[in-house]
C-alpha positions in Angstrom: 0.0 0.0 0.0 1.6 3.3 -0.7 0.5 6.2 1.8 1.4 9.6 2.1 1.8 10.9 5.4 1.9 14.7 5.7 2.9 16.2 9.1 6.4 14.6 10.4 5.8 15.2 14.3 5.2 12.6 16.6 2.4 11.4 15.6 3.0 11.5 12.0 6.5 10.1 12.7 4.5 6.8 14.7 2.5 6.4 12.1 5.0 6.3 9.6 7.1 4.0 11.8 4.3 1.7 11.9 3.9 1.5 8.3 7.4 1.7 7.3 7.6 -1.7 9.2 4.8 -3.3 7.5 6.6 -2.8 4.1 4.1 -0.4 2.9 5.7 2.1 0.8 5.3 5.5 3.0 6.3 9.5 1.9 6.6 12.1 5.0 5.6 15.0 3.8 6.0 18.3 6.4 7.2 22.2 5.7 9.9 21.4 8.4 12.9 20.2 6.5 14.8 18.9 9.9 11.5 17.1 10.4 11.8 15.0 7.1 15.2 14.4 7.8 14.7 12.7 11.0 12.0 10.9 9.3 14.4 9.6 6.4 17.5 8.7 8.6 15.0 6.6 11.7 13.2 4.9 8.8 12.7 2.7 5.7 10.4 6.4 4.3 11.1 9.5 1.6 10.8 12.4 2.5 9.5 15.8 1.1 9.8 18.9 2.1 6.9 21.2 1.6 3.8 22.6 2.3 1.2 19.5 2.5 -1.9 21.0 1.1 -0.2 22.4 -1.9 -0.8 20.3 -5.3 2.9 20.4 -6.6 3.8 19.2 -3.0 1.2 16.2 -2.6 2.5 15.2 -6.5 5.9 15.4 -5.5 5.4 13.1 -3.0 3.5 10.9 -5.5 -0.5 11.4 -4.6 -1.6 10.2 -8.3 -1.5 6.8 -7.6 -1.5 6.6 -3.5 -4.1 4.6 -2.1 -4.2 6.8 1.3 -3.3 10.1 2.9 -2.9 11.0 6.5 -3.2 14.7 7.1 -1.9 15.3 10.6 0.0 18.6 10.6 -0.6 20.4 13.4 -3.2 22.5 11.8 -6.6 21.9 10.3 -6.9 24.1 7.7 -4.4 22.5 6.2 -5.5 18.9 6.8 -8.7 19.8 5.7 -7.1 21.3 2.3 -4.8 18.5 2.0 -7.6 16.0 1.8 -9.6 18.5 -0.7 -6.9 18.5 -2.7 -5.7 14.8 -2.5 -9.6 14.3 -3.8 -10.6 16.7 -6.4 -6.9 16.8 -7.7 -5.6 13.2 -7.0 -8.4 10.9 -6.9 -7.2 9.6 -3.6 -9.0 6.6 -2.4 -8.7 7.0 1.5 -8.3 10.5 3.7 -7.6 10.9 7.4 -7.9 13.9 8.9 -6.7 15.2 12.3 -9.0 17.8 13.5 -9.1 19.4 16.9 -11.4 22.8 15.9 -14.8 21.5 18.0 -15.8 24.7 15.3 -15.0 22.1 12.9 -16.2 19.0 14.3 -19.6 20.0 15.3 -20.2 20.9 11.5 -18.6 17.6 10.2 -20.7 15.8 12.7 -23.9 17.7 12.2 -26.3 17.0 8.7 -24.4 20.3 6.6 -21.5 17.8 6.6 -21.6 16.2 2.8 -18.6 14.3 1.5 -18.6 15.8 -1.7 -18.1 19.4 -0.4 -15.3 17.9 2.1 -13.8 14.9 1.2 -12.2 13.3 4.6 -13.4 9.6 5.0 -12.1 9.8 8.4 -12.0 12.4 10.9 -9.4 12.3 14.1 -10.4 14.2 16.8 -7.1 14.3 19.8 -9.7 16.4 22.0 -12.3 13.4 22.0 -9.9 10.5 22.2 -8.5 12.3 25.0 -11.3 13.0 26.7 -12.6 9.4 26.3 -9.1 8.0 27.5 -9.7 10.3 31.1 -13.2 8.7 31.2 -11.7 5.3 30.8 -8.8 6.1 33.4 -11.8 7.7 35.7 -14.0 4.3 35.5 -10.2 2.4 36.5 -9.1 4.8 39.0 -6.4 1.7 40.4 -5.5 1.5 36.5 -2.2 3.2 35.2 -3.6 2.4 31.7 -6.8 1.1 30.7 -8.4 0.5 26.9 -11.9 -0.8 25.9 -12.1 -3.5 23.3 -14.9 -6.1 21.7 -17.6 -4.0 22.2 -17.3 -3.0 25.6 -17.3 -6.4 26.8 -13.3 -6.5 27.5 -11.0 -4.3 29.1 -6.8 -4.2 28.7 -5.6 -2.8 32.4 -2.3 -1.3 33.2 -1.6 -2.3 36.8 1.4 -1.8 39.0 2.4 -4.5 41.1 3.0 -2.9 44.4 4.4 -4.5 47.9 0.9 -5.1 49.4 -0.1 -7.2 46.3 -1.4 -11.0 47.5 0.0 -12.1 43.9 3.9 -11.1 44.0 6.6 -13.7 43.5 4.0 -16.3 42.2 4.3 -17.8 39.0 1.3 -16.9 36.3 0.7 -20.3 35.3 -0.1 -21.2 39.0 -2.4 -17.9 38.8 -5.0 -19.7 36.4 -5.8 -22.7 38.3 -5.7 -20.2 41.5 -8.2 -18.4 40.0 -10.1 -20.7 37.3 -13.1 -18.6 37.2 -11.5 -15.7 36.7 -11.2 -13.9 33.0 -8.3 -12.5 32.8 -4.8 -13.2 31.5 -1.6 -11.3 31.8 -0.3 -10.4 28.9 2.5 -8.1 29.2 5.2 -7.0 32.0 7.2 -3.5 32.1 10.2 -4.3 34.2 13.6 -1.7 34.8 11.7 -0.1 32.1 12.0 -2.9 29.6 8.4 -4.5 28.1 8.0 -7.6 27.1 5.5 -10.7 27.2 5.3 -12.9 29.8 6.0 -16.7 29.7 3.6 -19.5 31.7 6.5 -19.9 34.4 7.3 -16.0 35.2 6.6 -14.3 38.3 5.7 -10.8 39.2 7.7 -8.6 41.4 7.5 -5.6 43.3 7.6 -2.6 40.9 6.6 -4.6 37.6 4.0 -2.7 35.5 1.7 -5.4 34.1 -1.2 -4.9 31.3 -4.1 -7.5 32.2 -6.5 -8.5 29.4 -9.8 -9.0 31.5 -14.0 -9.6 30.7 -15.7 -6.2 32.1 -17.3 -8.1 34.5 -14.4 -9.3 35.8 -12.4 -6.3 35.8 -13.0 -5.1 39.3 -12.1 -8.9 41.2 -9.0 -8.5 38.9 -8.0 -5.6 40.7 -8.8 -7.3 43.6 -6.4 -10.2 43.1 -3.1 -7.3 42.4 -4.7 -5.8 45.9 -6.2 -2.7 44.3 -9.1 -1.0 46.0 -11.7 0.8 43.1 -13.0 4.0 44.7 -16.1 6.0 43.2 -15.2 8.6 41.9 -17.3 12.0 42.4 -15.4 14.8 43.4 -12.9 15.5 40.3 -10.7 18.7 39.8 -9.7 19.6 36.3 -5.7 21.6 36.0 -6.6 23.1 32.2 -10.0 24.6 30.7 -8.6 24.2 26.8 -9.8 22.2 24.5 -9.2 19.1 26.4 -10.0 20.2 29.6 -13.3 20.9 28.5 -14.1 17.9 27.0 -13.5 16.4 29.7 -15.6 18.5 31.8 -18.4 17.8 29.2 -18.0 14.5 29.4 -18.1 14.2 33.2 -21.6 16.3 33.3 -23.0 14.2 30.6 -21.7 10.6 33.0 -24.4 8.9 34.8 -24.5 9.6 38.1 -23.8 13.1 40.0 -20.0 14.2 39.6 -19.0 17.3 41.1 -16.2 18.6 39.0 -14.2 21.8 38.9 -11.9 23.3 35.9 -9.1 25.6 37.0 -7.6 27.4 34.0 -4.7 30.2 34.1 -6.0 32.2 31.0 -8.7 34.3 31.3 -10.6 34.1 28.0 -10.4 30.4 28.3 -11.7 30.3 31.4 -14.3 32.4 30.3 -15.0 30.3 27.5 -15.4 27.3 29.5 -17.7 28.8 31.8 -20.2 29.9 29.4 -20.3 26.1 27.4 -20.4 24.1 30.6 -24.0 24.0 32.7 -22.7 22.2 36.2 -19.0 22.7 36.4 -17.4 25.5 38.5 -14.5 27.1 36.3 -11.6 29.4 38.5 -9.8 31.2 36.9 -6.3 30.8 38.4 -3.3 28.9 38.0 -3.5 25.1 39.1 0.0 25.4 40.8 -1.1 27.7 43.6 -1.8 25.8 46.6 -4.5 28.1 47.5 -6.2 28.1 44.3 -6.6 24.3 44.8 -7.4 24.7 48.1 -10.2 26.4 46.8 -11.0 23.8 44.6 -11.0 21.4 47.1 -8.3 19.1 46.1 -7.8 17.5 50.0 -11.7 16.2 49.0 -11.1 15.7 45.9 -11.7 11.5 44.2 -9.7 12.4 41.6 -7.8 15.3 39.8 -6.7 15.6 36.3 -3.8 17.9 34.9 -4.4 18.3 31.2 -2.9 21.7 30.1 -0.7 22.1 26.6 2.5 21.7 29.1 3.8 18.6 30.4 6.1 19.9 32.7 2.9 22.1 34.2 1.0 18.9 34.5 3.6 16.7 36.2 4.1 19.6 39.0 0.2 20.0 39.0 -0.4 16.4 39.5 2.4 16.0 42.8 1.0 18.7 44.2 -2.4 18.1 44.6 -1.1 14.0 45.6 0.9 16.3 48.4 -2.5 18.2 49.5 -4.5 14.6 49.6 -5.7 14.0 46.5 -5.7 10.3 46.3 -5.7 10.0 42.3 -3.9 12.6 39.8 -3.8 11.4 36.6 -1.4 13.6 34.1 -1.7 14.3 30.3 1.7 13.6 29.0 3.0 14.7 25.2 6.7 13.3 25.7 7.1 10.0 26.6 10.7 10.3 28.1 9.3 12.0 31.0 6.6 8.7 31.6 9.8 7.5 33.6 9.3 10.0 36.0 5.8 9.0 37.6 6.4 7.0 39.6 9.3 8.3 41.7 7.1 11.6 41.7 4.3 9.6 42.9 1.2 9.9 40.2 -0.8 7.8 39.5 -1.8 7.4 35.9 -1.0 9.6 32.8 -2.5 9.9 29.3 -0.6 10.4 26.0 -2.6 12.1 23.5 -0.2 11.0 20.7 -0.9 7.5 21.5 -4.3 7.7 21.7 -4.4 9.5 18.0 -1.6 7.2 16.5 -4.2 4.2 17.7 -7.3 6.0 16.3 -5.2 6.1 13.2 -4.3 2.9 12.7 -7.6 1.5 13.6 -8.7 3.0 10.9 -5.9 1.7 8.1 -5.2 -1.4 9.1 -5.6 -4.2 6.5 -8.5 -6.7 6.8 -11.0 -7.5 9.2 -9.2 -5.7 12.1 -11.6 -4.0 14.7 -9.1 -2.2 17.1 -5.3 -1.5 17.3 -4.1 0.0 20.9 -0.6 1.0 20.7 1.0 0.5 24.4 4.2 2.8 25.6 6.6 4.3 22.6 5.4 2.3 20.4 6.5 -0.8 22.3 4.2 -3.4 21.6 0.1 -3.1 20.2 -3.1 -4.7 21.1 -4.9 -5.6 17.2 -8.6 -7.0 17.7 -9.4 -8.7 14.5 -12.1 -11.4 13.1 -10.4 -14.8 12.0 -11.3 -15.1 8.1 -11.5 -18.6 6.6 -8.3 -18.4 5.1 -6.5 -17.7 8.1 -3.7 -20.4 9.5 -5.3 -19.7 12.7 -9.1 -21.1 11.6 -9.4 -24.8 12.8 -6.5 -25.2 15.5 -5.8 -25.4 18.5 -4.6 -22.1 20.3 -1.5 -24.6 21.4 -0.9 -25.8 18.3 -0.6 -21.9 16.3 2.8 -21.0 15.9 3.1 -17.5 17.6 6.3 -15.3 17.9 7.7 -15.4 21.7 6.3 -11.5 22.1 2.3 -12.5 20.9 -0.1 -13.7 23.4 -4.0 -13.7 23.2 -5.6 -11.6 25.6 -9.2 -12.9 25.5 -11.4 -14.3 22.2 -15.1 -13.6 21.4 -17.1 -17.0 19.9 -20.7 -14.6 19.2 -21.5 -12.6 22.4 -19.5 -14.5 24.4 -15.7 -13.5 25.7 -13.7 -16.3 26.5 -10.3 -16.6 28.6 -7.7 -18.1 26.3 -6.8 -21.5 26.2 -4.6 -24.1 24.8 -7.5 -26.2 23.9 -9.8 -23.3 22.7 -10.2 -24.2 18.8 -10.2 -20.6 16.5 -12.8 -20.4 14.1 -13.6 -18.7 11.4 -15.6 -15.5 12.2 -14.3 -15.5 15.5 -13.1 -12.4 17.1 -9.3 -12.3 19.1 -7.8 -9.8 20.5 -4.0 -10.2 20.5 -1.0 -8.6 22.3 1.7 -8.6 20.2 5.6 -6.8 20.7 6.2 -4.0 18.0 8.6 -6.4 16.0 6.3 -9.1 15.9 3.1 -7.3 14.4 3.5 -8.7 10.8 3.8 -11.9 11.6 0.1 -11.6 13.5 -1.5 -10.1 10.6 -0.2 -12.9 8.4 -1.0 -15.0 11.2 -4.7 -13.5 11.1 -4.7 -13.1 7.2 -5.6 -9.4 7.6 -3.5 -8.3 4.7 -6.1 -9.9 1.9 -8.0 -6.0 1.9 -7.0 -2.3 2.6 -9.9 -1.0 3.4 
């Protein structure tokens, strides 16, 4: 498949990354020409140096006979342009836009929207993903990382293994006949920082970070069995009224159930503006480092506070403070993943990476086949691919034991009609049948040939 990705930050650059791997013929395209560099000397891409929305540009990079483009630069206009261009100009088959506008959105969401006035097959909206990732982290609060998948009816959970944990030092094949009734499965381990997945005979130790593939209804005796204790959450205080901030807020009035929430935002037209579109949230106008300002707030009563301004550094020192005034969760939007290293010694609790959430948005939406959901996990580290088994699978008619997986694949959980089942080595695949699949960053071809999800693009 040959795409064209225009915009080489990090999200473009993951995307590309991903791609580039899968030996799909891939063009960066960004007006930054240090950014197509980097792009062309990291990976297997070309690069092109330009402005993305411009026809010599998009022709350059070689749009007549492309089968996709990404537009993900960092502004709209020009995404939107891009894909107008890539359509009327290039007969593209598939565009993917990145919006964050909610100007925007609401208009491509409402009934004035018409494909043939804007050509985008599929818009990406960072704001949304983001707010629905602090939703999912909210409904988790024990979870460092949590992602829905096969209709709601499983859940991947990023728990750390802590001293007080019943499980620690106990091998994880003695953990299923322990717990026979239980639907989960662990299916990956971050350890010293390194991630990888777990074998039958390994044990968990103190500090271990390990993402738990579990049925919904199972999800909260899970965290009982690490020793985590899941808390209701409905007293939440919100560092950051932009765009994120406020979807979150929206998205906490529309929850069922009464949540008391709170936005604190440093600039005044902001907070103004956040004010005016919410109905029960108190905005204060303030910054979210001043202990008094969150005193105000009530961060000591506080279930839960989230830091989600457009500065990392302002989020991390948001988060420890309000853990230092008695907030019991602070969860903390994080752009750079070399600063993830630094939660836990500073003592918070969960974080969110809007790049990751887009760069999984994005790929759920280009991946080959039948696949339903890709979740990428860390830098790029490893994924989670949902996908339904086609007929002409290798997988259809055997035995999980007998399949021939890589060392870093495991299956987190597979779905025979409504019903989620716990893997096991006498569970026959079928075709039709839906598996989710854990698989290490280097070993993701090998589960799409595995799955046959290379037969169609789109």
């Amino acid at each position: 498949m040959k795409v064209i990705i225009c915009g080489a930050g990090q999200v473009g650059w993951q995307i590309a990354r991903h791609l580039s791997g899968e030996l799909n013929d891939v063009t960066v395209v960004d007006s930054n020409p240090d950014l197509v560099r980097r792009a062309t000397e990291t990976l297997d891409v070309q690069g092109i140096a330009g402005f993305a929305s411009y026809p010599d540009v998009l022709d350059r990079a070689g749009a007549r006979d492309a089968d996709m483009v990404i537009a993900a630069t960092h502004s709209d206009e020009v995404n939107m342009v891009t894909c107008q261009v890539a359509h009327s100009v290039f007969s593209v088959q598939r565009k993917i836009a990145r919006l964050r506008s909610r100007s925007y959105l609401n208009a491509i969401y409402s009934d004035l929207y018409r494909r043939d006035h804007l050509p985008i097959d599929v818009v990406i909206s960072p704001e949304r993903e983001v707010a629905e990732a602090a939703m999912r982290r909210l409904a988790v609060p024990a979870a460092f990382d949590t992602e829905l998948f096969m209709d709601d009816r499983a859940q991947l959970l990023g728990v750390m293994v802590d001293e007080d944990c019943p499980i620690v030092n106990t091998p994880l094949r003695q953990l299923t006949d322990l717990f026979s009734t239980l639907r989960s499965i662990v299916v990956g381990v971050r350890r010293e920082g390194t991630l990888f997945a777990p074998e039958p005979g390994d044990q968990l130790f103190v500090g271990d970070q390990c993402y738990v593939f579990s049925h919904v209804e199972d999800v909260d005796r899970t965290m009982e069995v690490f020793g985590k204790v899941q808390k209701k959450q409905e007293r939440v205080v919100i560092v950051g009224g932009g765009n994120v901030g406020l979807a979150v807020a929206r998205s906490l009035e529309e929850r069922e159930g009464r949540v008391r929430s709170k936005i604190i935002e440093r600039d005044r037209r902001s907070a103004e503006r956040a004010a005016e579109a919410l109905e029960r949230t108190i905005v204060l106008h303030g910054d979210g480092l001043d202990a008094s300002l969150l005193a105000e707030a009530g961060i000591a009563r506080a279930d839960a506070m989230l830091a989600v301004t457009d500065d990392d550094k302002t989020n991390l020192l948001a988060a420890v403070r309000s853990k230092s005034e008695g907030c019991p969760l602070a969860i903390a939007l994080i752009n750079d993943p070399t600063l993830v290293p630094m939660m836990e010694p500073l003592g918070i609790d969960a974080y969110i990476n809007p790049r990751a959430t887009t760069v999984s948005s994005i790929l759920r939406h280009i991946r080959h086949g039948r696949v339903r959901q890709v979740y990428s996990i860390g830098d790029a580290e490893a994924e989670v691919i949902e996908a339904e088994v086609l007929s002409t699978s290798p997988m259809a008619g055997q035995r999980l034991r007998d399949i021939d997986f890589p060392e870093g694949v495991l299956v987190g959980a597979v779905r025979k009609g409504d019903e989620v089942m716990r893997p096991t080595g006498g569970l026959r695949i079928e075709e039709g049948d839906v598996v989710a699949i854990f698989a290490m960053a280097d070993d993701v071809p090998e589960v799409e040939r595995l799955m046959q999800v290379s037969i169609d693009f789109f």
